[in-house]
C-alpha positions as CSV (number, residue, x, y, z in Angstrom):
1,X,85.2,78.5,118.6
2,X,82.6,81.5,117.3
3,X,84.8,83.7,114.8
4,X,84.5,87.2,113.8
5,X,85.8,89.0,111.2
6,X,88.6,91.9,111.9
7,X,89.6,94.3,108.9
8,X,93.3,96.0,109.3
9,X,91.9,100.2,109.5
10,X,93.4,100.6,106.0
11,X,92.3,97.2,104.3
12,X,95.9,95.9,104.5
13,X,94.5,92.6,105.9
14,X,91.5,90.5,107.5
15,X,91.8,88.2,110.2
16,X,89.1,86.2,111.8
17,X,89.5,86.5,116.1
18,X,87.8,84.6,118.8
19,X,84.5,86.2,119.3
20,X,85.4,87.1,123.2
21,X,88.6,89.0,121.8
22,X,88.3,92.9,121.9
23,X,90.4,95.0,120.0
24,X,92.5,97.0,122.4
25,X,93.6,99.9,120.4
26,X,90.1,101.4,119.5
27,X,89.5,101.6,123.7
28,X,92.8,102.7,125.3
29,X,93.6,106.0,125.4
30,X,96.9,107.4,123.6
31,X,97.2,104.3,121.4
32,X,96.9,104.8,117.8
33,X,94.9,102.7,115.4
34,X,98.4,101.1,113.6
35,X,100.6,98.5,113.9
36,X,100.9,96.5,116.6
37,X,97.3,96.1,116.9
38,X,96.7,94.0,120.3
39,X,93.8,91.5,120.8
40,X,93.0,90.4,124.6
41,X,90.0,88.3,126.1
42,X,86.8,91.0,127.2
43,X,86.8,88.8,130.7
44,X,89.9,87.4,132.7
45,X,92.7,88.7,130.5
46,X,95.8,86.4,130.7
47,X,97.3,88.0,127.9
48,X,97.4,89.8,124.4
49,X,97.8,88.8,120.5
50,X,99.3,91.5,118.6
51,X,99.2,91.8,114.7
52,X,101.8,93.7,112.8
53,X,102.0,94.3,109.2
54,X,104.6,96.7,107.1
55,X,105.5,97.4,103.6
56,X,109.1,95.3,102.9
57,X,110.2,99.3,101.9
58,X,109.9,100.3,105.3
59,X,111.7,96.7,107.3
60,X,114.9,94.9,106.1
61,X,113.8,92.1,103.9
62,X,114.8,88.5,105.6
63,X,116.4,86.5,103.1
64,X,115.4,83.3,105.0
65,X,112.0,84.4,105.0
66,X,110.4,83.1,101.2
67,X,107.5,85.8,99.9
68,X,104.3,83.8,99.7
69,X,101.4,85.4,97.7
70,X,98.3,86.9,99.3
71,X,96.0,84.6,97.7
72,X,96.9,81.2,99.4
73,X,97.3,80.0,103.0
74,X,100.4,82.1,104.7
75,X,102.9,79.6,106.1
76,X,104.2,81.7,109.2
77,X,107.7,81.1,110.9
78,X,107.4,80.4,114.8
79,X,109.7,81.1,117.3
80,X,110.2,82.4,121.0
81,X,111.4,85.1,123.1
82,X,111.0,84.8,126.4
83,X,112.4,86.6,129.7
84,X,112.0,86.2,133.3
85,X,108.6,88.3,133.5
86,X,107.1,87.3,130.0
87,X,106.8,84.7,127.6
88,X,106.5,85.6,124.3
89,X,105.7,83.5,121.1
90,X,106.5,85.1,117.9
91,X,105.3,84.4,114.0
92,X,106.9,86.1,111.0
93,X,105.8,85.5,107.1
94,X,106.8,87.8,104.3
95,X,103.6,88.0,101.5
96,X,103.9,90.5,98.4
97,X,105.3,93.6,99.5
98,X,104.7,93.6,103.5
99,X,106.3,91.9,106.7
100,X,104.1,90.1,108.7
101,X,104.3,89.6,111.8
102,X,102.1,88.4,115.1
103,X,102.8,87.9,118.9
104,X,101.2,85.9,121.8
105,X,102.5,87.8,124.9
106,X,101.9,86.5,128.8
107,X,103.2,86.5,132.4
108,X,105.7,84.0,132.5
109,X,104.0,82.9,136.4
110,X,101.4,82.1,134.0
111,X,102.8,79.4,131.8
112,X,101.4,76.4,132.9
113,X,97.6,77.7,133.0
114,X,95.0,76.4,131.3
115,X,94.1,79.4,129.7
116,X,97.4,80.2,128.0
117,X,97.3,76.8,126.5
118,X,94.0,77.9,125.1
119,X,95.3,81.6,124.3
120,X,97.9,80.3,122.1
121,X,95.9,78.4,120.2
122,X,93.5,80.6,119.7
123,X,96.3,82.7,118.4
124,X,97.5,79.9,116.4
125,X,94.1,79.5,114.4
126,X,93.6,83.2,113.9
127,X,96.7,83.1,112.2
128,X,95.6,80.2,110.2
129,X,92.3,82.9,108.8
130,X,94.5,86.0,107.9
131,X,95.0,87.3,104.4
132,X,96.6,90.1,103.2
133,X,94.0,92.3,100.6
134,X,95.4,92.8,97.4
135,X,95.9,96.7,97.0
136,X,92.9,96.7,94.3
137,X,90.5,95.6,96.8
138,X,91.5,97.3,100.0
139,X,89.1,100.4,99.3
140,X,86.4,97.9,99.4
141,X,87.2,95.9,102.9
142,X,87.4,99.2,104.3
143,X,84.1,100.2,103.5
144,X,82.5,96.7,104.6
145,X,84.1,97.2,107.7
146,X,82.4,100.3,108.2
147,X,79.0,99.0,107.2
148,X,79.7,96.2,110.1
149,X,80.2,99.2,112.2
150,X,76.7,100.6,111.0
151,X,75.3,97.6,111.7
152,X,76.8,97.0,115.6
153,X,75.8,100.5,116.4
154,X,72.1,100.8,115.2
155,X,71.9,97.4,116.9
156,X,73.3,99.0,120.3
157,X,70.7,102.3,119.8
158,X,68.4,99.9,120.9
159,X,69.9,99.6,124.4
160,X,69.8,103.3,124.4
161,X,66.3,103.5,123.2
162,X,65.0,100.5,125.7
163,X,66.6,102.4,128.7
164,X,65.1,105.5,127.5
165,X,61.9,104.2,127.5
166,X,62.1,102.2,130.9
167,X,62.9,105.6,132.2
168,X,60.6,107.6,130.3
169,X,63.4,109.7,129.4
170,X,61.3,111.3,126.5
171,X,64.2,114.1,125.1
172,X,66.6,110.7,125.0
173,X,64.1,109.1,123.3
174,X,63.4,111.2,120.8
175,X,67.2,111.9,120.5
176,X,68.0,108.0,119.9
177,X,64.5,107.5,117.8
178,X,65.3,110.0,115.2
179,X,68.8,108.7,114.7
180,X,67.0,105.3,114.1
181,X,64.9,106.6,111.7
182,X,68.0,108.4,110.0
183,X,69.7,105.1,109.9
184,X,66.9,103.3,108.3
185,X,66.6,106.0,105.5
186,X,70.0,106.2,105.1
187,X,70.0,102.0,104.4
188,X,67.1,102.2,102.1
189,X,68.6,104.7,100.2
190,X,71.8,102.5,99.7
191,X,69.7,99.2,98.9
192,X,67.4,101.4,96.6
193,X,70.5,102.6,94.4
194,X,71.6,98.8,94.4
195,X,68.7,97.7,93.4
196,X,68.4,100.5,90.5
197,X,72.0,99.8,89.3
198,X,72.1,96.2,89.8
199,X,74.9,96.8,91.8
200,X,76.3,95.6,94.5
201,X,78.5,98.6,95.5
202,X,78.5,100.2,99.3
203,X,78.1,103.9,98.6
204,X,79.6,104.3,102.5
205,X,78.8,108.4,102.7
206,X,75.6,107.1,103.4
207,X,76.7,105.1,106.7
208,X,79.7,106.5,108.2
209,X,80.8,110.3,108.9
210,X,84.6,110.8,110.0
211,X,85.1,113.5,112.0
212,X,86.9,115.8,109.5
213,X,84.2,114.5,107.4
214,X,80.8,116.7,105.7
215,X,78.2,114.3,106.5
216,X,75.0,114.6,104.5
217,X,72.6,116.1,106.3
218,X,68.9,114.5,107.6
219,X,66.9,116.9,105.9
220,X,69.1,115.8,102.5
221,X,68.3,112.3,103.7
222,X,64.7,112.8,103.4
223,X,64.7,114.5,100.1
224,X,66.5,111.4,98.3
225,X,64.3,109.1,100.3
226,X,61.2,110.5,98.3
227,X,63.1,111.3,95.0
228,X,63.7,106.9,95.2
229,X,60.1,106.9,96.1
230,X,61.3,105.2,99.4
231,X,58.7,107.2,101.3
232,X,55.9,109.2,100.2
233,X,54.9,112.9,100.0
234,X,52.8,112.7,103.1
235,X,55.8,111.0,105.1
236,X,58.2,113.1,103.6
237,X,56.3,116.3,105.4
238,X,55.8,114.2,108.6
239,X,59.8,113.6,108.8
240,X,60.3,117.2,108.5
241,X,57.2,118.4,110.7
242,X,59.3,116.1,113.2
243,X,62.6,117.0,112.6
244,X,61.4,120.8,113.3
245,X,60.0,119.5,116.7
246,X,62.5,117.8,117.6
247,X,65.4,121.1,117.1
248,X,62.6,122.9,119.5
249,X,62.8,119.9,122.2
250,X,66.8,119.8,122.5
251,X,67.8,123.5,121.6
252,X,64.5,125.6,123.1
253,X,63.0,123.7,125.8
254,X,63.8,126.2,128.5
255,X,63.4,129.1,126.1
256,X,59.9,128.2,124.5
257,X,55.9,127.5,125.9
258,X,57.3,123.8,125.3
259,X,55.4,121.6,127.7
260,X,57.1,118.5,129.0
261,X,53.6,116.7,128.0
262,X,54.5,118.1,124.7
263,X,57.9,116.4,124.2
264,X,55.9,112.8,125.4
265,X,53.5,113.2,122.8
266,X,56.4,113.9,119.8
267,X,58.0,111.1,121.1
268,X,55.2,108.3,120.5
269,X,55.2,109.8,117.2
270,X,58.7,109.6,116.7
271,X,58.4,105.9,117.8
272,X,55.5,105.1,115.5
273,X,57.3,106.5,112.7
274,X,60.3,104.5,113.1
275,X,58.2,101.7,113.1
276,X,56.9,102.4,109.6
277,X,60.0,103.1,108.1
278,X,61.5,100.1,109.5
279,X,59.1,97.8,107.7
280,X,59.8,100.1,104.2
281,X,63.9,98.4,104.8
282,X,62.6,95.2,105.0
283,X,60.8,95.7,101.9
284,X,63.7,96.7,100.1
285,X,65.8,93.9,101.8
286,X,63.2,91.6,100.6
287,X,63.2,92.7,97.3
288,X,67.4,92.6,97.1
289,X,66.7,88.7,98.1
290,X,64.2,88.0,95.5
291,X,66.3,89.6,92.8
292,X,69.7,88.2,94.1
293,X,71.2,92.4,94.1
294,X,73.2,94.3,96.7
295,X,73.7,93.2,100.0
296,X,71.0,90.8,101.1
297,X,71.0,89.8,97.2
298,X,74.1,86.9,98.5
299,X,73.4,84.5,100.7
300,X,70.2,85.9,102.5
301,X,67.1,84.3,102.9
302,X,63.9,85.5,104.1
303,X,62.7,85.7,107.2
304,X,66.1,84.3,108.4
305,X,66.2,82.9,112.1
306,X,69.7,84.0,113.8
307,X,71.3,81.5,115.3
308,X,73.0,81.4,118.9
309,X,76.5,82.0,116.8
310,X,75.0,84.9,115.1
311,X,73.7,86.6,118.0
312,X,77.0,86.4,119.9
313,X,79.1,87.8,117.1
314,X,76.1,90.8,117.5
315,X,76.4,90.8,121.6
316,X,80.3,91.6,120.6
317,X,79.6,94.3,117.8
318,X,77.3,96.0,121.2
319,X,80.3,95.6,123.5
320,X,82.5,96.9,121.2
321,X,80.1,99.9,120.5
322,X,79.4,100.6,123.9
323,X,82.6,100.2,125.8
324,X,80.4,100.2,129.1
325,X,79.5,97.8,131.7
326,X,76.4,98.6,132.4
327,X,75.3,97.1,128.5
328,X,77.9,94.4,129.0
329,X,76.9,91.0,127.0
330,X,78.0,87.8,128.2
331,X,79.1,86.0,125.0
332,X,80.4,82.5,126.8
């Protein structure tokens, strides 16, 4: 079974889940990103695995339950609670300071399936991959996570961008292509740094803006992009020349002379300029490998071929990102 990684929304803990899993608290509505968080199949649902995880301060400590460090295999305690409508299998563990604790929840009409059998061991074997994140490196985990996230979304842009195109939806284009662009700047600039400080820290207020968050700004973007040397004066004027554009194509369309040819022509040159600084990142990347620094610096090899188990864990980072059917990937 393909794996994929799933990081607790503090760092608590990682987990690796099927790679068909979705985590349900992200797409319901009114359910808050804490404990339980619930796991269910994408396709044909027969039931959920829920993770829980509190500090011993805030549950009554189980003296028959021994605390097991974070840094070896958790033995969990199984057990059952079942009623006439569910079944319900139930694992505690107590490791450091927090209370552990997982569920494997279906219909009880559905015990004798094929696909519970399956569900609970699946459930079973996640269990086997979690690990509770010592407190010193939770910081960290969180901000990996959130490169992940980086990752899964510029790869689903380009389901926006090849609609767009298909379409000839030129303002969506030029929309999605300058994002692109953004995020390939905004990725240099972290590799560059790496690569300057022989580091392999993820300065993350370069890939993710919270809501209540200052982001930094495109036109900032730029700027550090040349000060690196990551682009050169005569791109540097070309990003803002486009930037100015495309402000007159979403905010002053109606207002302005703006032809429609107009906004087609920008966005060719949006999409040949995303081209060229998309082979400036794989420089960089390059270079991280050939030095051993940063992110592609570990394990990375050039001109890596993804395998079929690679691109479904991306298929699930799209679906996850999307949340629509109409960009669905089939991952069995």
């Amino acid at each position: 079974m393909i794996r994929k990684h799933w990081t607790e929304p503090n760092g608590v803990f990682i987990v690796s889940i099927p790679v068909d899993w979705q985590y349900r608290n992200a797409v319901l509505n009114n359910i808050e990103e804490k404990s339980p968080y619930s796991f269910e199949a994408y396709d044909n649902s027969i039931g959920c695995f829920q993770l829980s995880c509190y500090p011993l301060s805030e549950r009554r400590i189980n003296p028959n339950f021994p605390v097991q460090k974070s840094n070896s295999k958790v033995e969990w305690l199984e057990s059952r609670m079942d009623d006439s409508k569910f079944d319900m299998y139930l694992w505690h563990a107590q490791i450091d300071d927090h209370l552990c604790m997982a569920k494997c929840i279906y219909s009880a009409t559905d015990q004798n399936h094929t696909a519970v059998e399956d569900l609970i061991k699946q459930s079973r074997e996640s269990l086997d991959t979690f690990r509770l994140i010592p407190l010193e490196d939770r910081n960290h985990a969180i901000n990996l996570n959130k490169y992940d996230n980086f990752i899964g979304s510029l790869a689903s842009s380009y389901d926006l961008r090849e609609r767009a195109m298909e379409s000839k939806s030129y303002i969506e284009i030029i929309a999605i292509v300058s994002n692109q662009i953004d995020a390939f700047l905004r990725m240099s600039i972290l590799l560059k740094k790496q690569l300057l400080e022989n580091s392999n820290e993820i300065e993350i207020k370069y890939l993710f803006q919270g809501d209540n968050e200052r982001g930094i700004i495109e036109r900032r973007i730029y700027k550090e992009a040349k000060d690196l040397e990551i682009v050169d004066q005569e791109t540097f004027e070309e990003l803002n020349d486009l930037y100015d554009l495309r402000n007159r194509v979403i905010h002053r369309y109606i207002i302005s002379h703006l032809k429609t040819v107009d906004i087609a022509d920008i966005s060719v040159k949006y999409f040949f300029l995303s081209e060229r600084i998309n082979a400036v990142l794989k420089e960089i990347e390059d270079i991280q490998i050939e030095q051993g620094i940063g992110i592609y610096g570990n394990g990375y090899t050039k001109d890596y071929e993804p395998t079929e188990n690679d691109q479904k864990i991306a298929f699930s980072m799209v679906n996850d990102k999307h949340l629509m059917k109409e960009f669905k990937r089939k991952i069995k």
